[in-house]
Backbone as JSON, one array per atom type, in Angstrom:
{
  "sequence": "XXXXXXXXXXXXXXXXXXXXXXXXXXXXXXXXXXXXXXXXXXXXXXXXXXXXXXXXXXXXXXXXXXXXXXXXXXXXXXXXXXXXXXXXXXXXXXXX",
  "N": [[-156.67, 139.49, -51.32], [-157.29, 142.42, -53.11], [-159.36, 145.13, -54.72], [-160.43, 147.56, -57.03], [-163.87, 148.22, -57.78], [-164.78, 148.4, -60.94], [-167.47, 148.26, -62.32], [-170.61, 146.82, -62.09], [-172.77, 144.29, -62.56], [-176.49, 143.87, -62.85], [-178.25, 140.76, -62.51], [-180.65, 140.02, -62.31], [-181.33, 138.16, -61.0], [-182.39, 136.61, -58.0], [-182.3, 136.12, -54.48], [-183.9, 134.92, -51.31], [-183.58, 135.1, -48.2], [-182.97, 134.01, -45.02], [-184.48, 135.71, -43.65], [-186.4, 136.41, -45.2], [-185.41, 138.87, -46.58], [-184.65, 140.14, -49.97], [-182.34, 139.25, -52.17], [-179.9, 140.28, -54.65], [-178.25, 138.8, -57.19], [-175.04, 139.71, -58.1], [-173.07, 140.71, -60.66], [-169.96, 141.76, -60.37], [-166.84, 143.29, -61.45], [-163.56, 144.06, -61.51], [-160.73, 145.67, -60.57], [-157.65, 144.63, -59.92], [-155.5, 145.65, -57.5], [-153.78, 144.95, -55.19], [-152.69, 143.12, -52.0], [-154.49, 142.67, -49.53], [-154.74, 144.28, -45.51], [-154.73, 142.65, -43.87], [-152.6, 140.64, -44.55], [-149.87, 141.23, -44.73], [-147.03, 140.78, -45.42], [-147.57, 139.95, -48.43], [-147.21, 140.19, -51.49], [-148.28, 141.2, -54.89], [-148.14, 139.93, -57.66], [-146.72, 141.12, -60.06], [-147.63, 140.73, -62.79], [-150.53, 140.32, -62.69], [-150.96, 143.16, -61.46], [-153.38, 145.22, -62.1], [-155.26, 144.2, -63.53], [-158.32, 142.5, -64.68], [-160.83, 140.79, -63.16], [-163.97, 138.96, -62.8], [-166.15, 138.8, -59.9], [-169.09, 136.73, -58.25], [-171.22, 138.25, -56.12], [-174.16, 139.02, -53.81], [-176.48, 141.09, -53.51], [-178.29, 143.54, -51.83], [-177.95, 146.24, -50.23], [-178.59, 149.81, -51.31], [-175.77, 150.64, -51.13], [-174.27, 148.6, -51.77], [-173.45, 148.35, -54.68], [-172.12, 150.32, -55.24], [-170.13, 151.95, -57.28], [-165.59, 151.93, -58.0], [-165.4, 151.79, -55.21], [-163.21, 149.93, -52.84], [-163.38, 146.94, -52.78], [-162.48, 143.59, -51.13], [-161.52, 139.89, -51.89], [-162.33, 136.84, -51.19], [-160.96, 134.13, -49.55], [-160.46, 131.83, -51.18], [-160.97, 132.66, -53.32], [-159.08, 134.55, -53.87], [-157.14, 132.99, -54.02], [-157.74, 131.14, -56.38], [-157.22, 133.47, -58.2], [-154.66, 133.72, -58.16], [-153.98, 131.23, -59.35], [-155.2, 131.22, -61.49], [-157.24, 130.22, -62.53], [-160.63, 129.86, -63.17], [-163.76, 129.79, -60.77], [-166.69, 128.73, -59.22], [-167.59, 131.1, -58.3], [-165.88, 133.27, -59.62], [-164.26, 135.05, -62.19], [-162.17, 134.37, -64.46], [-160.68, 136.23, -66.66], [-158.27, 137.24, -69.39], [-157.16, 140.63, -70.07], [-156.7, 143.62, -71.81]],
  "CA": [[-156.44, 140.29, -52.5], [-158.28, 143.72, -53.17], [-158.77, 145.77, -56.17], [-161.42, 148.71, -57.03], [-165.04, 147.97, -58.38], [-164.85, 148.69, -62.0], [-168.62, 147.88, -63.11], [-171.47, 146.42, -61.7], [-173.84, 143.9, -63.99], [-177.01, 143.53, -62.25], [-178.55, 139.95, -63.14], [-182.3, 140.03, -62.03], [-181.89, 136.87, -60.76], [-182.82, 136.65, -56.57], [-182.43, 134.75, -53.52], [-184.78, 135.1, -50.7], [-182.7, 134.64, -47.04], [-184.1, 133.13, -43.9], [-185.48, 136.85, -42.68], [-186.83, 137.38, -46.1], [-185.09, 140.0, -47.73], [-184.61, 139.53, -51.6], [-180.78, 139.89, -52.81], [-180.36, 140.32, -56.08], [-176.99, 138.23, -57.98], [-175.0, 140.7, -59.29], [-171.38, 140.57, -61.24], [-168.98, 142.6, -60.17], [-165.25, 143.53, -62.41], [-162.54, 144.46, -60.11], [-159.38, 146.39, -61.2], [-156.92, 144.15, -58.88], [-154.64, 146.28, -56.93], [-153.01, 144.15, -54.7], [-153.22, 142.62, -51.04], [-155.32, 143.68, -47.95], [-153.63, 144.54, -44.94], [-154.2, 140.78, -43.25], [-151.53, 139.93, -45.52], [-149.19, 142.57, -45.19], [-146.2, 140.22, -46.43], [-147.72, 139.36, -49.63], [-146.96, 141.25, -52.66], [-149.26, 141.01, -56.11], [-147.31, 139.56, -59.09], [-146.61, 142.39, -61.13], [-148.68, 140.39, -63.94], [-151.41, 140.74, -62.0], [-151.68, 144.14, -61.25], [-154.24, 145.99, -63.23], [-156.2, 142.77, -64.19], [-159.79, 142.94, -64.09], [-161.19, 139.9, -62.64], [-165.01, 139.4, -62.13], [-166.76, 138.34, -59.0], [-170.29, 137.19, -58.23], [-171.72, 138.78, -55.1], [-175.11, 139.12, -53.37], [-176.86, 142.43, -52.99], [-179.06, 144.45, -51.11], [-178.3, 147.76, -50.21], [-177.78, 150.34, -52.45], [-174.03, 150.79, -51.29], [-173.59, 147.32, -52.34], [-173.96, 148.66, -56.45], [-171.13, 150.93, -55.7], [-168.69, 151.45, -58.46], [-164.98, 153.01, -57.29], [-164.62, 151.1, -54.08], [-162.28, 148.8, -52.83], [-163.75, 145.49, -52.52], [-161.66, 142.51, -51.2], [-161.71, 138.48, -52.37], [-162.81, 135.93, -50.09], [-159.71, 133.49, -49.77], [-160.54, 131.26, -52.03], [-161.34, 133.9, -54.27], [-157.67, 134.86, -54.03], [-156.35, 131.53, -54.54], [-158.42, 131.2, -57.96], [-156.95, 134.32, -59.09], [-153.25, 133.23, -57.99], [-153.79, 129.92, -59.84], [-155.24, 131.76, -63.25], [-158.48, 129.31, -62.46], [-162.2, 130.37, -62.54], [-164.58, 128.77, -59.86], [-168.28, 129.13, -59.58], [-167.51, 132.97, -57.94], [-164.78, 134.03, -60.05], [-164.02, 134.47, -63.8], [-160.63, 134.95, -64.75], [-160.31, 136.85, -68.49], [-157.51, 138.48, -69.7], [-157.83, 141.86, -70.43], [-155.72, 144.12, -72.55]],
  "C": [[-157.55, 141.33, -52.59], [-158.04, 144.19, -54.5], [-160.61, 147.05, -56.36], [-162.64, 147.94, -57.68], [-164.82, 148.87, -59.63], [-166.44, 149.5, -62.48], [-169.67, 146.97, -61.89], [-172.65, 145.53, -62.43], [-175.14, 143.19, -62.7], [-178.01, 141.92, -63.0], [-179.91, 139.85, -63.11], [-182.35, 138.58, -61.69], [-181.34, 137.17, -58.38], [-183.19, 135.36, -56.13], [-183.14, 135.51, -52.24], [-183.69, 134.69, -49.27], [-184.34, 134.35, -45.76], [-185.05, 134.38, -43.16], [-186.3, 137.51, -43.82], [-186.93, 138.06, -46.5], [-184.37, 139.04, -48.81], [-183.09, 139.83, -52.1], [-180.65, 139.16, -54.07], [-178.72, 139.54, -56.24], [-176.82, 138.98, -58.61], [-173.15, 140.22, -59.45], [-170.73, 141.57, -61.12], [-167.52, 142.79, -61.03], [-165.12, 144.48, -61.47], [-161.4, 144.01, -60.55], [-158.46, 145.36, -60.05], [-155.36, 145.28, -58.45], [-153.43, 145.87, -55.96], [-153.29, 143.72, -53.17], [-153.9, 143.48, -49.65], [-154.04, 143.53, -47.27], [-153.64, 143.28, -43.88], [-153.61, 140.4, -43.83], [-151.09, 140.93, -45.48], [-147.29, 142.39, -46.45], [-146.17, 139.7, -47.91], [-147.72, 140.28, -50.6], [-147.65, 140.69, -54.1], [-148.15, 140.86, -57.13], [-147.73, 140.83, -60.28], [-147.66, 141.93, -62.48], [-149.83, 140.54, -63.74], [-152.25, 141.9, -62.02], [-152.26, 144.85, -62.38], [-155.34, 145.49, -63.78], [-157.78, 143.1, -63.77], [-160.25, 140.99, -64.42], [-163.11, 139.87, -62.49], [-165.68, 138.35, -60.88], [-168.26, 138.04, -58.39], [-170.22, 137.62, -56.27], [-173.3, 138.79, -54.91], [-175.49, 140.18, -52.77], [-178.07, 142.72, -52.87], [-179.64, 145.41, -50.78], [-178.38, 148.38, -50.97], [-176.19, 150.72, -52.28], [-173.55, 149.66, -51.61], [-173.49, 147.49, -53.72], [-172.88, 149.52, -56.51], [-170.17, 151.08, -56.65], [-167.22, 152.62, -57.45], [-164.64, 152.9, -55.9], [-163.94, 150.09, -53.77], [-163.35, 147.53, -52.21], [-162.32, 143.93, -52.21], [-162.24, 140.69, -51.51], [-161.75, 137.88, -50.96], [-160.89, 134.68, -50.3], [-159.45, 132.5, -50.69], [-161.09, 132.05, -53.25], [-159.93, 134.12, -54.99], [-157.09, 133.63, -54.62], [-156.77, 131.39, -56.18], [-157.63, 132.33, -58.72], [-155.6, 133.75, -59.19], [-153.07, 132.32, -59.13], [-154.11, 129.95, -61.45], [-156.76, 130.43, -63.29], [-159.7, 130.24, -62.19], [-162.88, 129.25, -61.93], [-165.87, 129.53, -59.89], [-168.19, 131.06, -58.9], [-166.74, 133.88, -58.39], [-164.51, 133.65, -61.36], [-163.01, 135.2, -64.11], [-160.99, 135.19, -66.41], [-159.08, 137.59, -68.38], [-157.76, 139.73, -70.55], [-157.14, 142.94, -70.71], [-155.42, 145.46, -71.74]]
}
């Protein structure tokens, strides 16, 4: 599943990786648009589309802060949204 970067909420909270760079936890909201193209048979439930979903992520660069790009869900990412369930990387709200 894919959908545009809305927003960006940076948290100030950091994780340190094994080569010691610092990535920051940030929250992402993401307009859902509908499926990547490894799924070309799958079509987005019209209820769906438009939904803003948010996602956490782990950042770095500065093109990781982007707003306005397409970002896609991890597969269990997708599934959570399908199912109308939030999991520790995904928070389903509805959103008028």
């Amino acid at each position: 599943m894919q959908g545009i970067v809305v927003d960006v909420e940076r948290t100030g909270e950091y994780m340190v990786d094994e080569e010691g760079e610092k990535w920051e936890k940030c929250i992402f909201t993401i307009e859902l648009t509908g499926f990547s193209k490894r799924t070309p048979n799958e079509v987005l439930p019209e209820n769906l589309r438009g939904k803003r979903v948010k996602i956490v992520r782990y950042c770095l660069y500065d093109w990781h802060y982007k707003i306005g790009v397409r970002k896609t869900l991890e597969p269990d990412e997708t599934e959570a949204v399908l199912s109308g369930k939030s999991t520790s990387t995904v928070f389903i709200k509805a959103y008028e």
